[in-house]
C-alpha positions as CSV (number, residue, x, y, z in Angstrom):
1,X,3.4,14.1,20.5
2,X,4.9,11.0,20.0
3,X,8.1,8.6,19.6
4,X,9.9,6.7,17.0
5,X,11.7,4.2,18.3
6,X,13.8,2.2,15.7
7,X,13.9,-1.1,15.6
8,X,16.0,-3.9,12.9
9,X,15.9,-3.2,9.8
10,X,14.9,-5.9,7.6
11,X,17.4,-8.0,5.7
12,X,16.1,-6.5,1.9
13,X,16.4,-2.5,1.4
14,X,13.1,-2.7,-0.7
15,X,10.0,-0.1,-1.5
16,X,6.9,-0.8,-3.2
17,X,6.0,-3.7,-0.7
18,X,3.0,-4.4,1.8
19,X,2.9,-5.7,5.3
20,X,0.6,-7.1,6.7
21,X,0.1,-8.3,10.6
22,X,-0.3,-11.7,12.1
23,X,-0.6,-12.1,15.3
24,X,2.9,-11.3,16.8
25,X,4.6,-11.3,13.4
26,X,4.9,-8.9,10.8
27,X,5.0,-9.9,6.8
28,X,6.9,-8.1,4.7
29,X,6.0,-9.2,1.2
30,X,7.8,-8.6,-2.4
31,X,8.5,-4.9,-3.3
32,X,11.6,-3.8,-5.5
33,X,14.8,-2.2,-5.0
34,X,16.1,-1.8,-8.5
35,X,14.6,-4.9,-9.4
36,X,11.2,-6.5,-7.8
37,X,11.7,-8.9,-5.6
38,X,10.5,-12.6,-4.7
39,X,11.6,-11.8,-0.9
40,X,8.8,-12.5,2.2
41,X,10.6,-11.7,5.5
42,X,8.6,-12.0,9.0
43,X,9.3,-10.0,11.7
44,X,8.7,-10.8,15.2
45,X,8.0,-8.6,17.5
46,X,8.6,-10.0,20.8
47,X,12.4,-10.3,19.6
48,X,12.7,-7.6,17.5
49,X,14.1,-10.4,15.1
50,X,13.7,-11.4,10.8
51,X,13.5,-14.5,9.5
52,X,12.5,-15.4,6.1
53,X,9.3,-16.6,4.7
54,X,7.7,-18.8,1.6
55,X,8.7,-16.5,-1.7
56,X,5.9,-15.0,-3.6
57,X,5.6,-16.9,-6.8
58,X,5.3,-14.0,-8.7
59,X,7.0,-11.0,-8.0
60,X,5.4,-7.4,-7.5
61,X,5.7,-4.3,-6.3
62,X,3.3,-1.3,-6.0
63,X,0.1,-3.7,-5.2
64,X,-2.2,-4.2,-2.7
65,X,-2.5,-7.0,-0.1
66,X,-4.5,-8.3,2.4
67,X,-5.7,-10.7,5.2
68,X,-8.8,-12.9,5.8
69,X,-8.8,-15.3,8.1
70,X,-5.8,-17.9,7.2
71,X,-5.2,-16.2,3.4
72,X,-3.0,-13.2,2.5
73,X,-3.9,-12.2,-0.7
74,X,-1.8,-10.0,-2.9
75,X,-3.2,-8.4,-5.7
76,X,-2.0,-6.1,-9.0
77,X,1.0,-4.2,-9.0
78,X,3.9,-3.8,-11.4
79,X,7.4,-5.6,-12.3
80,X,10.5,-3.3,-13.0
81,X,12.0,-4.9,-16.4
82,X,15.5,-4.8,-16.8
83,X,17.7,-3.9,-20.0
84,X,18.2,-6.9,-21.5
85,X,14.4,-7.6,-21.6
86,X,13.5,-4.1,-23.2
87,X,16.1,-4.9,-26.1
88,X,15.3,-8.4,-26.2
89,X,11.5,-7.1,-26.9
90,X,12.3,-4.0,-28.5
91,X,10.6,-1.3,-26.5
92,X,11.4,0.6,-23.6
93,X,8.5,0.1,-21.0
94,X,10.2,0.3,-17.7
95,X,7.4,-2.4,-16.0
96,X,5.2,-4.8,-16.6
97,X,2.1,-4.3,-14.9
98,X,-0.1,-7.2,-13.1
99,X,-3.8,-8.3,-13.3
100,X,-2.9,-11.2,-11.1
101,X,-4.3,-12.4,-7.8
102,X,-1.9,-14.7,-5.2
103,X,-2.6,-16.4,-1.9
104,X,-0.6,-17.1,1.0
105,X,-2.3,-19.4,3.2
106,X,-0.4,-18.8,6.8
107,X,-1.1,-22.4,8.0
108,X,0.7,-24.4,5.6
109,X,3.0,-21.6,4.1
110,X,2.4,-22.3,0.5
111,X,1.3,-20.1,-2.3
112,X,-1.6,-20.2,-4.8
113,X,-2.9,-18.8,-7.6
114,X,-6.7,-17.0,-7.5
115,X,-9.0,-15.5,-9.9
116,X,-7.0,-11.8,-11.3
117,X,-8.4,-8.8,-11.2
118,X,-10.6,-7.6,-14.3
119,X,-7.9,-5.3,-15.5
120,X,-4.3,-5.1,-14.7
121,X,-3.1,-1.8,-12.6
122,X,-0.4,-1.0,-10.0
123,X,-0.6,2.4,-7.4
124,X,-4.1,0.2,-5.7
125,X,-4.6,-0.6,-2.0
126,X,-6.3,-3.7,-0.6
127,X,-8.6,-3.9,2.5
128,X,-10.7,-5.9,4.4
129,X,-14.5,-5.0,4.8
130,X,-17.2,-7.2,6.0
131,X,-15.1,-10.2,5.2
132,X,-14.1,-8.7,1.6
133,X,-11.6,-7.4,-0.3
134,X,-11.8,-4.1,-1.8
135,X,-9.1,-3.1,-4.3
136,X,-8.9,0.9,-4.2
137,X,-7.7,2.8,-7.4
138,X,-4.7,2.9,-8.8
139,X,-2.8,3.3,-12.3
140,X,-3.2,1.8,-15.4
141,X,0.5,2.7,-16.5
142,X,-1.2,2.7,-20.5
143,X,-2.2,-0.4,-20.1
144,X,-5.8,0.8,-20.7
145,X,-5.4,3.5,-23.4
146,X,-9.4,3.4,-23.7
147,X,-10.0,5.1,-20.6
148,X,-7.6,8.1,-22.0
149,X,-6.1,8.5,-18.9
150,X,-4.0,6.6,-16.3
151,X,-5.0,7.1,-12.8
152,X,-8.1,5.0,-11.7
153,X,-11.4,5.4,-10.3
154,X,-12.0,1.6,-9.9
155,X,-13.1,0.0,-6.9
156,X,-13.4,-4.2,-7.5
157,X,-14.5,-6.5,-4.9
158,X,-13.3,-9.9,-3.9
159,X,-15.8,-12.2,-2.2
160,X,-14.0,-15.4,-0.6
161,X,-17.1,-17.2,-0.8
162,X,-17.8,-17.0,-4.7
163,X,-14.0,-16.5,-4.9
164,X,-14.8,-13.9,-7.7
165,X,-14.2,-10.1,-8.1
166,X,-17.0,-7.3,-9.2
167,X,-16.8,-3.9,-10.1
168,X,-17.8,-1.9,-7.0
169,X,-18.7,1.8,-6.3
170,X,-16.0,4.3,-8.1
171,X,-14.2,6.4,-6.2
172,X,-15.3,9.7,-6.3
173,X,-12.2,10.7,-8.0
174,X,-9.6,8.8,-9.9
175,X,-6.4,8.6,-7.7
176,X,-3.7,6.2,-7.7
177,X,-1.4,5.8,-4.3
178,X,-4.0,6.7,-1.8
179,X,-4.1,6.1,2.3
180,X,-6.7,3.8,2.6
181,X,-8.1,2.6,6.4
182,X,-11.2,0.6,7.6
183,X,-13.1,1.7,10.9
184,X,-16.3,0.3,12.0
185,X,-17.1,-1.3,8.6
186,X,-16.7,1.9,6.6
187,X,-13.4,2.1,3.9
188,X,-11.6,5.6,4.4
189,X,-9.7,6.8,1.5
190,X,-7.4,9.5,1.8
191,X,-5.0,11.8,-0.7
192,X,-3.5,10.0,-3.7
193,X,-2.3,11.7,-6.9
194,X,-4.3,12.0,-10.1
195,X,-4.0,14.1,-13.3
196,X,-3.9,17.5,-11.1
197,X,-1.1,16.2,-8.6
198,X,-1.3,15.4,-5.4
199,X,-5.2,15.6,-3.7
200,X,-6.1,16.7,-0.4
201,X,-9.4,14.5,-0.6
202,X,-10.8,12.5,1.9
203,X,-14.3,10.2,1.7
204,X,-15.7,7.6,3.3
205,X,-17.4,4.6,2.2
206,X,-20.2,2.9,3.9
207,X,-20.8,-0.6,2.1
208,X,-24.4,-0.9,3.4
209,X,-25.5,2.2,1.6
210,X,-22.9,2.3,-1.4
211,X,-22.2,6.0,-1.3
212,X,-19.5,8.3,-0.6
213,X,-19.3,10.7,1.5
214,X,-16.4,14.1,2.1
215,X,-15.0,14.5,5.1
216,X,-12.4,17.5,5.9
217,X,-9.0,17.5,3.6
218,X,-6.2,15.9,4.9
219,X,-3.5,19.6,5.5
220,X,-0.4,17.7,3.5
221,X,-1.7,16.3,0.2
222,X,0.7,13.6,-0.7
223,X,0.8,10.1,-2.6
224,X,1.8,6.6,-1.6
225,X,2.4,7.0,2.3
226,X,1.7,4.7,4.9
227,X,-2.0,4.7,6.4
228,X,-3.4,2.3,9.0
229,X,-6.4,2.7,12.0
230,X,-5.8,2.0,15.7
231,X,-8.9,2.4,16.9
232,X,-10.6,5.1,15.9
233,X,-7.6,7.4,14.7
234,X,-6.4,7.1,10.9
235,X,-2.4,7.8,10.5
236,X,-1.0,8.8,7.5
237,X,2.6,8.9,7.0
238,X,5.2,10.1,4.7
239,X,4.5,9.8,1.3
240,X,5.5,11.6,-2.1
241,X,4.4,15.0,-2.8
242,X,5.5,16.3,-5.9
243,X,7.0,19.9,-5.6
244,X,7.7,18.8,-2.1
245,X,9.1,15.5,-3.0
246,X,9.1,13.6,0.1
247,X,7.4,14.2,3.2
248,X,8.1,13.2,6.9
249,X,4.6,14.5,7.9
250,X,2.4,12.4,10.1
251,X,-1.3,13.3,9.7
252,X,-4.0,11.6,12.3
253,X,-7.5,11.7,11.8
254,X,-9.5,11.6,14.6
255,X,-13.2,9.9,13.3
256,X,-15.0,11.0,16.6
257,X,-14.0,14.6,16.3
258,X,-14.0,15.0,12.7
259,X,-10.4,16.6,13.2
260,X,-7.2,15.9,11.4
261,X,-4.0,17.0,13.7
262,X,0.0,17.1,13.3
263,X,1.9,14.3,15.1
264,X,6.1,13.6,15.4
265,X,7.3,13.5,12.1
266,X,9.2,10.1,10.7
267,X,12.7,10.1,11.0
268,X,13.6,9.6,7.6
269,X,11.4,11.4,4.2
270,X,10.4,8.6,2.4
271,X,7.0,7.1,0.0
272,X,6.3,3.5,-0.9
273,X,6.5,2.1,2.4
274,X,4.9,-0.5,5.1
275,X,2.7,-0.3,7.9
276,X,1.0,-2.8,9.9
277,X,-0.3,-2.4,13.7
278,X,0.3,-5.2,15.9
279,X,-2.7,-4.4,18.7
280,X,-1.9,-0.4,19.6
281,X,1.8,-0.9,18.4
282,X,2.4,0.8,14.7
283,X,5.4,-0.2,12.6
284,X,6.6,1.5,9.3
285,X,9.2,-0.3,7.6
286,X,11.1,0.4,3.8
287,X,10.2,2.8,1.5
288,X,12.4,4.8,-0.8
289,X,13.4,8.3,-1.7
290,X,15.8,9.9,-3.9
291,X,19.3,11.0,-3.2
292,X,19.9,14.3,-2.8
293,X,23.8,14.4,-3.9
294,X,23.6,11.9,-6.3
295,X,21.3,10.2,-8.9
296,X,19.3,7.5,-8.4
297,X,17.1,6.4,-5.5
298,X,17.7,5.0,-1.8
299,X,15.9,1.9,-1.1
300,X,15.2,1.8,2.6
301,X,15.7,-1.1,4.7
302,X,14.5,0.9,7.7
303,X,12.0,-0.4,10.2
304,X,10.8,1.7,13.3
305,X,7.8,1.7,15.5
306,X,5.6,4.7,16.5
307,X,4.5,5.3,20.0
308,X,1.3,7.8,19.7
């Protein structure tokens, strides 16, 4: 079994946010604590130190993100309105929910727009495979009442070297909040809610044949935990459950067995986090739950590593 060992927290309690690695350092973009945030903060973890990086132009949580080459790209995700906008507009939609596609490009810390996705939609998770970007599911939040229903099946796919998206493979299922990892040039794709609640599904996508294959349920169904791959183990962490709101379970998939098994649970129950690997060395960092004496929710600041 193994360790958590906690580390500084970052300087914005914040959920909804991604991370994504870079060499030593650790990006913690955007996310939301009541209200979503412009905040980048990059850890290093050699001194177990934050400093502050470029703002996101435009802020988001609930999106996906990820790295090729020199460019973070952050894609989708949702805005929490405030008060005085609903009355200002006179309805009462709690966010605002993004087609939009930015770049961070790491050597000259600067921002720039790139073409948005085809439709907007938060709940998605963004990976690298074969040197593109595949935007995994998500939730239209009504913002595509044609489809009659809000949790997505959509896969689109972002090629740096047309710089355009196109509709990929569906999932096999429509799921928003899923644990998505790549290993050996196949996209694994993990629980997620849709219309039923919380799914213990888990497929695998191979890009060179573009079909989808099941592989053995993951034991704690949840939505929105962490995932990531060190080697050839997926960990899923946390995460939001429904009847069992939040979960401190941490799932591993072994691929070469074909085996999920139960590791040391997280120290805190929480969904909506971060996780990035740094070589062998996992980090989970934010996240939120709700309180269980009061109303309201806690945003985390939290940041602790796992030791497998």
């Amino acid at each position: 079994m193994g360790v958590w060992i906690e580390k500084a927290p970052m300087p914005t309690n914040r959920h909804d946010l991604q991370a994504i690695a870079v060499e030593g350092e650790i990006y913690a973009i955007s996310g939301a604590g009541d209200y979503t945030v412009h905040v980048v903060e990059i850890y290093d973890v050699a001194s177990d130190t934050w400093r502050p990086g470029p703002p996101i132009p435009t802020q988001r949580g609930w999106f996906g993100a990820a790295r090729i080459g020199d460019d973070i790209y952050t894609c989708g995700g949702k805005r929490v309105r405030s008060e005085e906008e609903k009355q200002q507009t006179g309805d009462d939609y709690h966010f605002e929910i993004r087609d939009s596609v930015e770049i961070l490009n790491l050597k000259t810390q600067t921002w720039s727009a790139a073409a948005p996705l085809s439709k907007p939609r938060a709940g998605l998770v963004a990976v690298v495979c074969k040197g593109k970007i595949y935007a995994v599911g998500g939730n239209s939040m009504n913002a595509e009442p044609a489809i009659g229903q809000r949790h997505l099946d959509r896969i689109e796919v972002f090629d740096p070297a047309t710089a355009r998206w196109t509709l990929g493979v569906p999932l096999p299922k429509a799921v928003q909040g899923p644990g998505v990892a790549v290993v050996d040039d196949k996209i694994y794709v993990a629980t997620g809610i849709g219309g039923d609640g919380p799914r213990p599904d888990f497929n695998v996508f191979d890009p060179d044949t573009g079909g989808w294959s099941p592989l053995p349920p993951i034991p704690t169904p949840r939505c929105d935990p962490g995932c990531l791959a060190v080697g050839r183990k997926i960990y899923v962490f946390g995460g939001w459950g429904g009847s069992a709101p939040y979960h401190t379970e941490v799932e591993v998939y072994d691929i070469d067995a074909g085996t999920w098994s139960s590791e040391t649970p997280m120290p805190v129950k929480k969904a909506w986090m971060a996780t990035a690997n740094v070589g062998a060395r996992i980090f989970v960092m934010g996240g939120a739950h709700k309180w269980e004496d009061r109303a309201g929710y806690n945003w985390i600041a939290d940041l602790h590593e796992y030791v497998p």
